[in-house]
VOTOR-750639 format. One line per 2 residues: number of its first residue (from 1); their letters; for each residue z, y, x of N, C-alpha, C. Coordinates in nm, 4 decimals, decimal comma, always signed. Last residue first. Example, Ala and Ser with C-alpha at 12.3 -4.5 7.8 and 13.67 -1.06 7.14 Angstrom:
REM residues 2
2	SA	+0,7080 -0,2250 +1,2850 +0,7140 -0,1060 +1,3670 +0,7870 +0,0030 +1,2900  +0,7800 -0,5690 +1,3190 +0,7800 -0,4500 +1,2300 +0,7800 -0,3300 +1,3200
***
This chain:
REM residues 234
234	XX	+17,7982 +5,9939 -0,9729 +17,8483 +6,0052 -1,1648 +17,8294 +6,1501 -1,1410  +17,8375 +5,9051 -0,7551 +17,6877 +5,8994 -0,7809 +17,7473 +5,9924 -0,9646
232	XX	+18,0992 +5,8159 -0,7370 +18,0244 +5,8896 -0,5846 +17,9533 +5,9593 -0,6757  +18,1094 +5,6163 -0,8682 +18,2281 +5,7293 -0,8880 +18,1415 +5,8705 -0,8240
230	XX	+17,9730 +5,3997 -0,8056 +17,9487 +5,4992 -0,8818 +17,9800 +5,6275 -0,9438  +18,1227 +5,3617 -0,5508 +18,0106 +5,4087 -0,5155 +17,9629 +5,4534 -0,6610
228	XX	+18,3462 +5,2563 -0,6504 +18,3874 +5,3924 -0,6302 +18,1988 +5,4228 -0,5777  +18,2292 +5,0244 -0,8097 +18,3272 +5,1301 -0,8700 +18,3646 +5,2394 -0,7944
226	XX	+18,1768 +4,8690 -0,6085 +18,0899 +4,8942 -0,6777 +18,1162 +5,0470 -0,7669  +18,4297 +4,8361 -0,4551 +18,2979 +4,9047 -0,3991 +18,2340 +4,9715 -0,4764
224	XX	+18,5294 +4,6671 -0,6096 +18,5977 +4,7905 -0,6049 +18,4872 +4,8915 -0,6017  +18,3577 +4,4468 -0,6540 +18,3784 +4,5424 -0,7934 +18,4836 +4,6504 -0,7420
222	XX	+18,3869 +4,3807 -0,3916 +18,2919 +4,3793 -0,4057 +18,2961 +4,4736 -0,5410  +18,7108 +4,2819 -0,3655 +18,6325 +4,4004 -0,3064 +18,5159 +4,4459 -0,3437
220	XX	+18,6727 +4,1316 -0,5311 +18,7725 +4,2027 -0,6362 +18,6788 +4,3547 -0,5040  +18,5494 +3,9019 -0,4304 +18,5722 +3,9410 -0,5435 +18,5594 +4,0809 -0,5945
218	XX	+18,7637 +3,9039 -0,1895 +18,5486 +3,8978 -0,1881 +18,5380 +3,9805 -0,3146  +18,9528 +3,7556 -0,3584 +18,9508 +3,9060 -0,2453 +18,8136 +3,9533 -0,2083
216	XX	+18,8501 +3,5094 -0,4020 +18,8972 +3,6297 -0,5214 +18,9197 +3,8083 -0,4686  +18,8190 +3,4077 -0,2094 +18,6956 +3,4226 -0,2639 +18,7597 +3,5426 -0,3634
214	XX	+19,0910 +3,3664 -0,1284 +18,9514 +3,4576 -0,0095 +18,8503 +3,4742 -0,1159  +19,2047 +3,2358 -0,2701 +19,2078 +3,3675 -0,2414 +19,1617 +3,4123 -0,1889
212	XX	+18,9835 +3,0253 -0,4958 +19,0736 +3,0391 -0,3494 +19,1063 +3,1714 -0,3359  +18,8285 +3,0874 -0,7071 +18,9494 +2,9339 -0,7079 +18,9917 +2,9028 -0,5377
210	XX	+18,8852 +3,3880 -0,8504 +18,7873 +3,2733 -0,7591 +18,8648 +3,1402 -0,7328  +18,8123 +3,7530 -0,9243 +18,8732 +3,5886 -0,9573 +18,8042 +3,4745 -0,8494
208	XX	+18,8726 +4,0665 -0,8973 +18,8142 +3,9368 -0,8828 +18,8654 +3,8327 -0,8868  +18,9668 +4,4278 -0,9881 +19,0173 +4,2772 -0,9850 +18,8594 +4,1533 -0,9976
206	XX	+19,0263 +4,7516 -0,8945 +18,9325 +4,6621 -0,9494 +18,9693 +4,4899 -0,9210  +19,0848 +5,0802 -0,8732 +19,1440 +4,9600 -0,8443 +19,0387 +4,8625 -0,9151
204	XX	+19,0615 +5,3750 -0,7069 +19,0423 +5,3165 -0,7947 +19,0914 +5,1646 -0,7872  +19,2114 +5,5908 -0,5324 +19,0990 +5,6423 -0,5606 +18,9899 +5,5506 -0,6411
202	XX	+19,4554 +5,5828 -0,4227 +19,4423 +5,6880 -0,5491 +19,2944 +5,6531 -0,6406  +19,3879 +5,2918 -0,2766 +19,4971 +5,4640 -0,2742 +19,4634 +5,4703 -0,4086
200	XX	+19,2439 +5,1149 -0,3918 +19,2133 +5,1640 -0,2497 +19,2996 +5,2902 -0,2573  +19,2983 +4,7531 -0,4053 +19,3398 +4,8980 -0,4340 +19,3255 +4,9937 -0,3160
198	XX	+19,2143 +4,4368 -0,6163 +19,2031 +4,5691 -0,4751 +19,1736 +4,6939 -0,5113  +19,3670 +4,1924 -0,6955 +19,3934 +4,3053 -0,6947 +19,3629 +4,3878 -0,5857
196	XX	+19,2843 +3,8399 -0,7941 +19,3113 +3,9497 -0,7043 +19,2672 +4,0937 -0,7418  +19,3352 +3,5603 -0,9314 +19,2801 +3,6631 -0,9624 +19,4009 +3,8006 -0,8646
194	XX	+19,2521 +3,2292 -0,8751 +19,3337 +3,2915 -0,8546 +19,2520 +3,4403 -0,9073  +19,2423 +2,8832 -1,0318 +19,1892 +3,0084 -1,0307 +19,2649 +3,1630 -0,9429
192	XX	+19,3105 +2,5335 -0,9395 +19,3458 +2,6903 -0,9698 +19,2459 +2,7857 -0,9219  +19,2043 +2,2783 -0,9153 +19,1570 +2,3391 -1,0401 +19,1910 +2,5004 -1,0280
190	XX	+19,4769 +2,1498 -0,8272 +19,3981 +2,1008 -0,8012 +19,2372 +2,2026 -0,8320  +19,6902 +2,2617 -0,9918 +19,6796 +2,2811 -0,8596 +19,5373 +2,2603 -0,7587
188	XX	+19,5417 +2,3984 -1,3195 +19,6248 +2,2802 -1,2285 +19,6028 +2,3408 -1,0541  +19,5559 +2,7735 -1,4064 +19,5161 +2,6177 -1,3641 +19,5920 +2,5548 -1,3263
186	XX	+19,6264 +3,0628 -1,2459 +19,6150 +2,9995 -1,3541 +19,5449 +2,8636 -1,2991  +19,7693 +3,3645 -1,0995 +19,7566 +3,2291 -1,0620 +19,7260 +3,0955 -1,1967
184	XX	+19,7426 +3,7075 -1,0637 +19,8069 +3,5639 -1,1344 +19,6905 +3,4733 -1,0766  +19,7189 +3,9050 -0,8510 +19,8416 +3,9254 -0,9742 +19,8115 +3,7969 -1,0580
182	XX	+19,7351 +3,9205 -0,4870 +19,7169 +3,8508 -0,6184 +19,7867 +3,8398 -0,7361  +19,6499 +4,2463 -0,4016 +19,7325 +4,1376 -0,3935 +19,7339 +4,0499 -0,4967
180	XX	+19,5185 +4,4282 -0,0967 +19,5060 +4,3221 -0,1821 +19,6265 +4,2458 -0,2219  +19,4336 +4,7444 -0,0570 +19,5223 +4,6722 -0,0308 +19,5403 +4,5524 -0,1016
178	XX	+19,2031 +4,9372 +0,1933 +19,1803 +4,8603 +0,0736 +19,3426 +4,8021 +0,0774  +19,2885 +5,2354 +0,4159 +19,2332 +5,1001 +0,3923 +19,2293 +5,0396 +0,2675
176	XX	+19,1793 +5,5907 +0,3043 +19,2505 +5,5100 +0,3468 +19,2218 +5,3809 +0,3545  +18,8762 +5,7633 +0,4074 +18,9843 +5,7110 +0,2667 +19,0634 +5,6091 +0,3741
174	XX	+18,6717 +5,9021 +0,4901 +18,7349 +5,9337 +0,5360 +18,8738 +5,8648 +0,4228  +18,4196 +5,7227 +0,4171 +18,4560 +5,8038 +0,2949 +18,5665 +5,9150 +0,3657
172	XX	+18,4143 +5,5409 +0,6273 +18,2699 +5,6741 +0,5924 +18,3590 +5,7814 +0,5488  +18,6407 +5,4218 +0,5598 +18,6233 +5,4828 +0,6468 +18,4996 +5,5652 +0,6642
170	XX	+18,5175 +5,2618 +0,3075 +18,6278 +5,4081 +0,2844 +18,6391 +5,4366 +0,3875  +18,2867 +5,1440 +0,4059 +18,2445 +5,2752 +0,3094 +18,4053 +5,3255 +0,3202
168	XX	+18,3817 +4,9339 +0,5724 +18,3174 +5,0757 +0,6536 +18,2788 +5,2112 +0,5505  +18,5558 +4,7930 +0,3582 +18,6216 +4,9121 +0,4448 +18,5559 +4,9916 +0,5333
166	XX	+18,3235 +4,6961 +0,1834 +18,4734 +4,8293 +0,1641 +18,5017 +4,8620 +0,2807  +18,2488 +4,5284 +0,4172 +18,1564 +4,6541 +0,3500 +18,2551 +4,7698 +0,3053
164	XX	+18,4396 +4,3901 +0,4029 +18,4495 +4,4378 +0,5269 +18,3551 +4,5797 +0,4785  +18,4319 +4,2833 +0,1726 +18,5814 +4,3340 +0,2170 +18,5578 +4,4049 +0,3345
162	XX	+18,2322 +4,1180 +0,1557 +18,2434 +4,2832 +0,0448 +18,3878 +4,3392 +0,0998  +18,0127 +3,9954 +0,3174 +18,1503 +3,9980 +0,3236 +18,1746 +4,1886 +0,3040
160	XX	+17,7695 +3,8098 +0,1783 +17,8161 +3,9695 +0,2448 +17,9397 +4,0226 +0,2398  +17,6721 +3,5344 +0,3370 +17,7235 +3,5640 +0,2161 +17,7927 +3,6753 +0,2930
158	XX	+17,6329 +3,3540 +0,6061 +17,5170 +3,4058 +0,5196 +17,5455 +3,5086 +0,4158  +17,8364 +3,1990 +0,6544 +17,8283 +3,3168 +0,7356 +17,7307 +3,3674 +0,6764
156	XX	+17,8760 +3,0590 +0,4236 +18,0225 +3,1319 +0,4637 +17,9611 +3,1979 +0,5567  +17,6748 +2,9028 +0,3863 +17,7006 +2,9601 +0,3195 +17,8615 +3,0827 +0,3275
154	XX	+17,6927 +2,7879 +0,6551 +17,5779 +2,8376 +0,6191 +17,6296 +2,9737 +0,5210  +17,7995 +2,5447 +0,7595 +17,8672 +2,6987 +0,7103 +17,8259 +2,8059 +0,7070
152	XX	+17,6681 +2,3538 +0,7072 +17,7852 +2,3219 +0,6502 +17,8648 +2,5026 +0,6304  +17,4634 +2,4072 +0,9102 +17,4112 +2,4431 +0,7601 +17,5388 +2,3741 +0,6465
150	XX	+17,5304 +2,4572 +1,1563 +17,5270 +2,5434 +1,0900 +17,5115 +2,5151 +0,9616  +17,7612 +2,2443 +1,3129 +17,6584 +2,2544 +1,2267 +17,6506 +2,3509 +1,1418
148	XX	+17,8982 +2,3645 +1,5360 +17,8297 +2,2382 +1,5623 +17,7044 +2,1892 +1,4142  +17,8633 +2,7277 +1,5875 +17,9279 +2,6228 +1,4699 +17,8377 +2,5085 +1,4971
146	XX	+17,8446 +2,8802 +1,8634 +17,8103 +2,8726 +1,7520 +17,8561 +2,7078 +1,7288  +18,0624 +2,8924 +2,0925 +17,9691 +3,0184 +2,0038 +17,9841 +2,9714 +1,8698
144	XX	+18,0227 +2,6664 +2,2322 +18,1523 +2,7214 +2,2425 +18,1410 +2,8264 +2,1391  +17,7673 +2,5232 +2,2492 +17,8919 +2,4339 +2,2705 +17,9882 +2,5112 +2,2602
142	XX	+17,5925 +2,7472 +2,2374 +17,5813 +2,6367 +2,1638 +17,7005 +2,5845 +2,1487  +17,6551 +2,8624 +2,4602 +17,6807 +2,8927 +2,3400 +17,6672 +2,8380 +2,2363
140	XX	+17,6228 +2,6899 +2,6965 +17,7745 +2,7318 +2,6418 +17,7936 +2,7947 +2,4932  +17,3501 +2,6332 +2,6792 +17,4578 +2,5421 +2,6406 +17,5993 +2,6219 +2,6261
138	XX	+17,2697 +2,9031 +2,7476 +17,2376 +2,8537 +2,5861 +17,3122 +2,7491 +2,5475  +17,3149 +2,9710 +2,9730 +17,3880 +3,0444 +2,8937 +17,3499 +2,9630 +2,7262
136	XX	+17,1601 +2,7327 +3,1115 +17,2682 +2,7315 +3,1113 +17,3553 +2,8275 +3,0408  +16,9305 +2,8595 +2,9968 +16,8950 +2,7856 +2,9602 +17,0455 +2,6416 +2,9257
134	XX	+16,8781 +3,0789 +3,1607 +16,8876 +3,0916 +3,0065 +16,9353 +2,9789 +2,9126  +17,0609 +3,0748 +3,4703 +16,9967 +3,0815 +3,3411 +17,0256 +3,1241 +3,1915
132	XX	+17,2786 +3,0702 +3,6451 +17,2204 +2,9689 +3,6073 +17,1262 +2,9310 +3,5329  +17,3883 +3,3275 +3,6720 +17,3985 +3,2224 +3,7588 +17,3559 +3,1091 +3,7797
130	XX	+17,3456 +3,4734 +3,4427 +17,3032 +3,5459 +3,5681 +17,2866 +3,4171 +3,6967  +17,4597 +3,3334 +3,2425 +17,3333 +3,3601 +3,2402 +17,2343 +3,3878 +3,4037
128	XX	+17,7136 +3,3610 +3,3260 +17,6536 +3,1725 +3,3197 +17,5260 +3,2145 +3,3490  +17,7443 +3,6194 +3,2655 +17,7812 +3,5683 +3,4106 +17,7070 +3,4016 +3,4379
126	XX	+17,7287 +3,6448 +3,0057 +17,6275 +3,6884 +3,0971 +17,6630 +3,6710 +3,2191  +17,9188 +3,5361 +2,9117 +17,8040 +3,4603 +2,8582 +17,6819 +3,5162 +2,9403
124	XX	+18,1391 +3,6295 +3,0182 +18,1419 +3,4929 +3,0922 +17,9915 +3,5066 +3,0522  +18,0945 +3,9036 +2,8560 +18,0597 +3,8997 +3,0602 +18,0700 +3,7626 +3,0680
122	XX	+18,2493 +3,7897 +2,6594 +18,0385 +3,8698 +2,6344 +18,0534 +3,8319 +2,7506  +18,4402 +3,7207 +2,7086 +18,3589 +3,6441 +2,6640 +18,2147 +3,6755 +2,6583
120	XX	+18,5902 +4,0074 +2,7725 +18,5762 +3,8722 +2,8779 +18,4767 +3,7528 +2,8724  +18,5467 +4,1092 +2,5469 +18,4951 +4,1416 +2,6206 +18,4661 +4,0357 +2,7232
118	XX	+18,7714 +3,9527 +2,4437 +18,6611 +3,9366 +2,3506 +18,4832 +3,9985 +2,4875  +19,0077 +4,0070 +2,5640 +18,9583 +3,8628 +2,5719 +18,7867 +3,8608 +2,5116
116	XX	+19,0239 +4,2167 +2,5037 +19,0327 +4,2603 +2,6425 +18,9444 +4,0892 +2,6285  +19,0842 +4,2253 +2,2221 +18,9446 +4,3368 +2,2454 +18,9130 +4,2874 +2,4186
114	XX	+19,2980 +4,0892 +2,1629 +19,1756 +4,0471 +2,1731 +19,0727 +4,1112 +2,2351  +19,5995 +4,0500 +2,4445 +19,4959 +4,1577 +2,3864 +19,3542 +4,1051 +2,3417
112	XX	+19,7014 +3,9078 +2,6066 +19,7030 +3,9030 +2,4745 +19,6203 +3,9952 +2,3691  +19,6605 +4,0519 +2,8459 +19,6101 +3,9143 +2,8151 +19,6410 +3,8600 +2,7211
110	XX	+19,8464 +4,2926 +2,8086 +19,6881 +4,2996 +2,8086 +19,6155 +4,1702 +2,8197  +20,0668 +4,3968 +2,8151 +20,0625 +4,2712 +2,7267 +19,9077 +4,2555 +2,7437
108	XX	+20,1455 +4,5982 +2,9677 +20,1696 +4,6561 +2,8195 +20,1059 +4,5373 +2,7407  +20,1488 +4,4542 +3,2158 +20,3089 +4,5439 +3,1682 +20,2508 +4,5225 +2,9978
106	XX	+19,8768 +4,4901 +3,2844 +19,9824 +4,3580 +3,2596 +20,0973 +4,3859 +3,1712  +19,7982 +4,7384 +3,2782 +19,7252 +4,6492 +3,1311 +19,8188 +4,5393 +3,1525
104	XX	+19,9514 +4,8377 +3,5161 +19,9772 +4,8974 +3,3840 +19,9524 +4,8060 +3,2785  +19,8256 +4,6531 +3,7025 +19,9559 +4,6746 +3,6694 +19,9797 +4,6989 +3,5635
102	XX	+19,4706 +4,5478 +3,6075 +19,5509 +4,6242 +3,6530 +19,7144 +4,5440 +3,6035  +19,4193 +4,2003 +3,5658 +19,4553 +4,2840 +3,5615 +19,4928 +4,3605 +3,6111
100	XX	+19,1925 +3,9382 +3,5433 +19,2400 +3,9876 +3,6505 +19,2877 +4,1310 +3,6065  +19,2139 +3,6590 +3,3069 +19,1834 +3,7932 +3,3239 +19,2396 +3,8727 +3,4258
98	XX	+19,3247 +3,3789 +3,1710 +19,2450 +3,3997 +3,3808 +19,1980 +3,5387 +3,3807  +19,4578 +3,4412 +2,9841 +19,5025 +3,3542 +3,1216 +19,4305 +3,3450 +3,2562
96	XX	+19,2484 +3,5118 +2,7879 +19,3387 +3,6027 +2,8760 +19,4452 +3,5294 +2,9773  +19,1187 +3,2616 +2,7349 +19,0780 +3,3782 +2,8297 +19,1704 +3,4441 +2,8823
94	XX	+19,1230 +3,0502 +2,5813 +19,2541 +3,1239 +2,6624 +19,1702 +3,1881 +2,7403  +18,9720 +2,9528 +2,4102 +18,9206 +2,9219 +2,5743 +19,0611 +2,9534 +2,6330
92	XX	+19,0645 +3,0005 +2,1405 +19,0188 +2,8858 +2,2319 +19,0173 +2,8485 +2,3471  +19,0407 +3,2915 +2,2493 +19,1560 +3,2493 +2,1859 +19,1494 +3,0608 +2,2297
90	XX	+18,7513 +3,3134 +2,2082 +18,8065 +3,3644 +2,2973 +18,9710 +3,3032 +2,3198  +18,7191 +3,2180 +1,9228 +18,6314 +3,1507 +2,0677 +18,6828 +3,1858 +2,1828
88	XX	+18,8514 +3,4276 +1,8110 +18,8571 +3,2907 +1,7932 +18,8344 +3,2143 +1,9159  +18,6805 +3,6662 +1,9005 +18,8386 +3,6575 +1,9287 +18,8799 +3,5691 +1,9171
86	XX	+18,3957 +3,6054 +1,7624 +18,4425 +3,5789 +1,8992 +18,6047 +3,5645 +1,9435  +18,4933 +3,6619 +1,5106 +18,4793 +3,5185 +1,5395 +18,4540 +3,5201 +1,6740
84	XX	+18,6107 +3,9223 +1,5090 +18,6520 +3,8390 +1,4384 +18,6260 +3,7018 +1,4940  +18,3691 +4,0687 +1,6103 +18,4479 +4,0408 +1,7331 +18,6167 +3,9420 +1,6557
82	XX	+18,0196 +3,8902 +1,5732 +18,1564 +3,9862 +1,5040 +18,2446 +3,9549 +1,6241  +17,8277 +3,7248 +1,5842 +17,8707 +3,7879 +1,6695 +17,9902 +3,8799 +1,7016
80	XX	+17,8388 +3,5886 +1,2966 +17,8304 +3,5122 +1,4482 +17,9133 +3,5988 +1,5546  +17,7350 +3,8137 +1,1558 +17,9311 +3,7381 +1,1353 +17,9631 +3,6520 +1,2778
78	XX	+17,5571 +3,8700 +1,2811 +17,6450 +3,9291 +1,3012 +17,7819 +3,9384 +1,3000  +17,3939 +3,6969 +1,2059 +17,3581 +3,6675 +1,3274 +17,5158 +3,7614 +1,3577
76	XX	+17,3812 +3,6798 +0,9127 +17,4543 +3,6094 +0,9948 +17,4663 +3,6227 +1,1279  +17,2517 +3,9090 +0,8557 +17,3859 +3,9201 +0,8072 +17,4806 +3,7724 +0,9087
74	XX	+17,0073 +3,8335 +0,9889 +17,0429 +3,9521 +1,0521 +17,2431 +3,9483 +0,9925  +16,8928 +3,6785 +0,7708 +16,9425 +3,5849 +0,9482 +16,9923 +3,7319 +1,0177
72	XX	+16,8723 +3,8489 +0,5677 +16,9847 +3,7242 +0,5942 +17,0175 +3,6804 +0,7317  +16,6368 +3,9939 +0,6587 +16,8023 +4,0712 +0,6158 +16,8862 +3,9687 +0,6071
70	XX	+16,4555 +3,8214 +0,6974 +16,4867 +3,8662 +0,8606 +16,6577 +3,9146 +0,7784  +16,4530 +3,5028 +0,5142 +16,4485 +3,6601 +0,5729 +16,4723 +3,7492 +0,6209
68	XX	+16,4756 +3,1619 +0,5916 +16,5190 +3,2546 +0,5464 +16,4703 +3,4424 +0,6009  +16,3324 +2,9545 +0,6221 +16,3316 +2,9988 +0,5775 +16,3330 +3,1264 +0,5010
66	XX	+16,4504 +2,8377 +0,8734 +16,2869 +2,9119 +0,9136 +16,2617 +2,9493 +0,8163  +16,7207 +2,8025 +1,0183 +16,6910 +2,8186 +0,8387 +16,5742 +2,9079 +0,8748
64	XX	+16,6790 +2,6895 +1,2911 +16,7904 +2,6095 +1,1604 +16,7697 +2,6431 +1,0515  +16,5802 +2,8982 +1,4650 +16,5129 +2,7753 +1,4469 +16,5758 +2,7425 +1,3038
62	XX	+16,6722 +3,1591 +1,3594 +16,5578 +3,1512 +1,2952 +16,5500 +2,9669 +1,3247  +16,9463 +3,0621 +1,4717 +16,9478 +3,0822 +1,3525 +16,7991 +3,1030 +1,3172
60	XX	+16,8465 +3,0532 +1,7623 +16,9552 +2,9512 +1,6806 +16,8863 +2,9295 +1,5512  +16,7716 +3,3368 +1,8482 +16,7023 +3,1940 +1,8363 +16,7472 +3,0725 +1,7316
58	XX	+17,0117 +3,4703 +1,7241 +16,9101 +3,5136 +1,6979 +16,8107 +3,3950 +1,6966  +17,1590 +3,3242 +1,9468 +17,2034 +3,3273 +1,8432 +17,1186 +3,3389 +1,7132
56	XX	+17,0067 +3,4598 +2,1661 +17,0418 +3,3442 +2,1713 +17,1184 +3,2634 +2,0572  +17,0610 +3,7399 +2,1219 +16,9189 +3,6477 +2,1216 +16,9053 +3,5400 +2,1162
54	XX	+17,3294 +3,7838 +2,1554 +17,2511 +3,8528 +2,0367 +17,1136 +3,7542 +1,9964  +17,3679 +3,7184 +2,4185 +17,3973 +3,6741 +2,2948 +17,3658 +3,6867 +2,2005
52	XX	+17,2641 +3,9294 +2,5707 +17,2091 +3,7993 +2,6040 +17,2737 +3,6831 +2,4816  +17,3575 +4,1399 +2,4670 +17,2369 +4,1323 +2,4639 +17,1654 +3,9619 +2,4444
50	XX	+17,6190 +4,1326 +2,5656 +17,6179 +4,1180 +2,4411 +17,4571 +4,0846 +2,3872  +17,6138 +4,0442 +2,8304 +17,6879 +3,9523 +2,7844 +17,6307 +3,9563 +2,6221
48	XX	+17,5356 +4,3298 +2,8969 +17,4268 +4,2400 +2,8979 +17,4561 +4,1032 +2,8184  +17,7985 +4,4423 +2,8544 +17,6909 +4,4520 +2,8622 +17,6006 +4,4028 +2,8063
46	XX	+17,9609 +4,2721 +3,0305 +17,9931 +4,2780 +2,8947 +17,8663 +4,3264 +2,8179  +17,8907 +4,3634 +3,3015 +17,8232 +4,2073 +3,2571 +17,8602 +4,1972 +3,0799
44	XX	+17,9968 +4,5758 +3,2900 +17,8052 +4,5708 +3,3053 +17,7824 +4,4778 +3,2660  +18,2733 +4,5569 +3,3309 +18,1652 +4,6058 +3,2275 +18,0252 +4,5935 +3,1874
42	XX	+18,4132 +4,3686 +3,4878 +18,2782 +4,2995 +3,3352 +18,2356 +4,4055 +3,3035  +18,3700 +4,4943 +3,7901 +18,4385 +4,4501 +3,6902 +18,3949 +4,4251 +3,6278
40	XX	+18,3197 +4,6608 +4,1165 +18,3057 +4,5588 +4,0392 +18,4118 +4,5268 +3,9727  +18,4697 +4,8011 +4,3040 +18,3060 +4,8976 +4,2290 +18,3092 +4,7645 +4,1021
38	XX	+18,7885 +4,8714 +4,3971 +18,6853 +4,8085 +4,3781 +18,5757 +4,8166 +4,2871  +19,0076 +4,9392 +4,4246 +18,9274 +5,0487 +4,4665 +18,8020 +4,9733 +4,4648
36	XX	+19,2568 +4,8387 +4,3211 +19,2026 +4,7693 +4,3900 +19,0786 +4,8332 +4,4913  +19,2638 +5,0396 +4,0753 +19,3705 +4,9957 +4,1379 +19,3175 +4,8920 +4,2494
34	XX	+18,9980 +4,9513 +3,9288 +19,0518 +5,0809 +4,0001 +19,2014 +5,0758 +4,0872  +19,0010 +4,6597 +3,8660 +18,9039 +4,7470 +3,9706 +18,9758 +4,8635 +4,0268
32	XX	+19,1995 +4,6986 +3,7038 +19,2332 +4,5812 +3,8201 +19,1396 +4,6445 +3,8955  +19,1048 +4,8161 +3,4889 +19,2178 +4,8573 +3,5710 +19,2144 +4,7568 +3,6467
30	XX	+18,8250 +4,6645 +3,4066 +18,8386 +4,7550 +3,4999 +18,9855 +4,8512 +3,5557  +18,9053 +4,2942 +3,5098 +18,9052 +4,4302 +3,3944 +18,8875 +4,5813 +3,4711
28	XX	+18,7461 +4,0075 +3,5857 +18,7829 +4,1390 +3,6249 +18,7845 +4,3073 +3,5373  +18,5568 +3,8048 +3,4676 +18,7057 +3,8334 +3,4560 +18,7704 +3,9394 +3,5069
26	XX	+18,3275 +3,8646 +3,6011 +18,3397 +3,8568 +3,4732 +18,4915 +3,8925 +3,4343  +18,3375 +3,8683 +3,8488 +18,3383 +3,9801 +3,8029 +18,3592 +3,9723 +3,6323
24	XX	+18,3858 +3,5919 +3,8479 +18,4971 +3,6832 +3,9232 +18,5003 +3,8140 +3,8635  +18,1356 +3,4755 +3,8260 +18,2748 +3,4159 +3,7620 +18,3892 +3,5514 +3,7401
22	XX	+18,0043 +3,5864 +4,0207 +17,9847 +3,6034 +3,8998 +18,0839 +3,5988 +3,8094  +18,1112 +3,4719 +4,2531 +18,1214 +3,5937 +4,2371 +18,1419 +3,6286 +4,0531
20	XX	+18,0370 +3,2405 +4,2447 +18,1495 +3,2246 +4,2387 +18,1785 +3,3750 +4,1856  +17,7299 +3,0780 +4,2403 +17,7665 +3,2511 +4,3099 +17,9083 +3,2299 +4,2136
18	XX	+17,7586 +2,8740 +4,1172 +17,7037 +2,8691 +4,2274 +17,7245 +2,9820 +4,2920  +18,0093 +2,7516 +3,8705 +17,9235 +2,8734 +3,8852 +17,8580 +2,8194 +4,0421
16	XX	+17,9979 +2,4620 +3,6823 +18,0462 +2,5031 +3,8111 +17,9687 +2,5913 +3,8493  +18,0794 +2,4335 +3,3422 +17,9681 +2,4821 +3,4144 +18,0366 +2,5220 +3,5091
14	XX	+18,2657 +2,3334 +3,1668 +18,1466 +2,2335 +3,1647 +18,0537 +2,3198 +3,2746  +18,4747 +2,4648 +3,0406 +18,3416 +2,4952 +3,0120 +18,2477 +2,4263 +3,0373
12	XX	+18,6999 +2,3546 +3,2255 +18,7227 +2,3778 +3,0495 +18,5719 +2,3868 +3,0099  +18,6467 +2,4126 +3,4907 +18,5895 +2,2710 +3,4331 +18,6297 +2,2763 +3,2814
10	XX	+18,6065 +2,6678 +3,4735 +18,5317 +2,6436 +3,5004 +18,5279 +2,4682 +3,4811  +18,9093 +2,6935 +3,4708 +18,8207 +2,7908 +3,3441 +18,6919 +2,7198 +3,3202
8	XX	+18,9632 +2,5811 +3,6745 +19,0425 +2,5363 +3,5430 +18,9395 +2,6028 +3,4419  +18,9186 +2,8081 +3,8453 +18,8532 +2,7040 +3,8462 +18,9048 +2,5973 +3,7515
6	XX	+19,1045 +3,0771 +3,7916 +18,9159 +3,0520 +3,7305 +18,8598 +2,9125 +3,7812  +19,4278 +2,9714 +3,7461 +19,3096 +2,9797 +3,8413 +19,1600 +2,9803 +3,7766
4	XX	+19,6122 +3,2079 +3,5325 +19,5622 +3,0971 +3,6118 +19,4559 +3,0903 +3,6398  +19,8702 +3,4328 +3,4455 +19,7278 +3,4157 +3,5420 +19,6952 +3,3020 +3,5797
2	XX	+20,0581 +3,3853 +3,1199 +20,0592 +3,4361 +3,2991 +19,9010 +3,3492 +3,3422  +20,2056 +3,5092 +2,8950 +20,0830 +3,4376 +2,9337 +20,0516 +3,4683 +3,0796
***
């Protein structure tokens, strides 16, 4: 993946920066700073990048479901923000094609790197911000962030993703990762059920069903959980 010009970046997005700078620092990793002897790179703007997203997302989601209670619009605001669905958005854009690298981060593949792209994306969202507003950081996120209609995937960012819960409790736990695999397949094609297997080492196993494998992995995590947190408590 080789380096191209931040002004390609800049008509992909729809926004011609006015301080050019901004642009610049955004994309600038800090091995490219230090090797360059230069004070400026995204950290600061990664920063603020995350702040200034957080709220703006935060807005989103109370306008679209004024319903709902601060612990729901908080579960979504986070699948939103997760570095899962930014790395997407990031991936989209090709970020790591315009990331200014040290030597070393080139060599070892560093514009393939999500964590390096994901960062890049907090600092663009606070670089638009810094350059143009609130108002210009709200169209990009709108238009690049968040889902053209939330209430089609409402129910997919709203709902408590038991796979991820497992794995901050067996990392609490100091335990190894979860391992999933589907032991049968029943129904027409059209109609199938699948039933999944999650295993956490030694330390218990538990099965969910669902008529996709994501849902049966949800599933099966969610009755693992359940099963070693009473294990805990017994």
């Amino acid at each position: 993946m080789a380096k191209v010009s931040p002004e390609i970046l800049q008509e992909r997005i729809g926004y011609q920066f006015r301080n050019p700078q901004w642009l610049t620092d955004a994309l600038t990793h800090s091995s490219f700073a230090r090797e360059t002897a230069s004070h400026r790179d995204n950290e600061q703007l990664e920063f603020l990048g995350d702040s200034v997203l957080n709220y703006l997302v935060s807005v989103r989601l109370a306008d679209a479901f004024p319903e709902y209670p601060e612990g729901k619009l908080s579960r979504g605001r986070a699948r939103l923000v997760a570095a899962e669905h930014l790395g997407r958005v990031a991936l989209s854009l090709e970020l790591g094609s315009y990331l200014r690298l040290g030597r070393g981060e080139e060599k070892t593949g560093g514009r393939a790197k999500l964590s390096l792209m994901v960062n890049a994306l907090e600092a663009l969202v606070a670089a638009i911000y810094r350059d143009g507003g609130i108002r210009a950081a709200r169209r990009f996120v709108h238009r690049f962030i968040l889902p053209s209609d939330l209430g089609a995937v409402a129910l997919e960012i709203f709902t408590i993703d038991y796979k991820s819960a497992l794995q901050e409790y067996l990392q609490a736990e100091r335990l190894g990762p979860a391992s999933y695999r589907v032991v049968s397949e029943a129904g027409p094609e059209h109609r199938k059920i699948f039933t999944v297997e999650a295993t956490a080492g030694s330390s218990g196993t538990a099965r969910g069903s669902g008529n996709s494998k994501k849902t049966a992995e949800q599933q099966a995590a969610h009755a693992l959980l359940e099963l070693l947190r009473k294990k805990r408590h017994a």
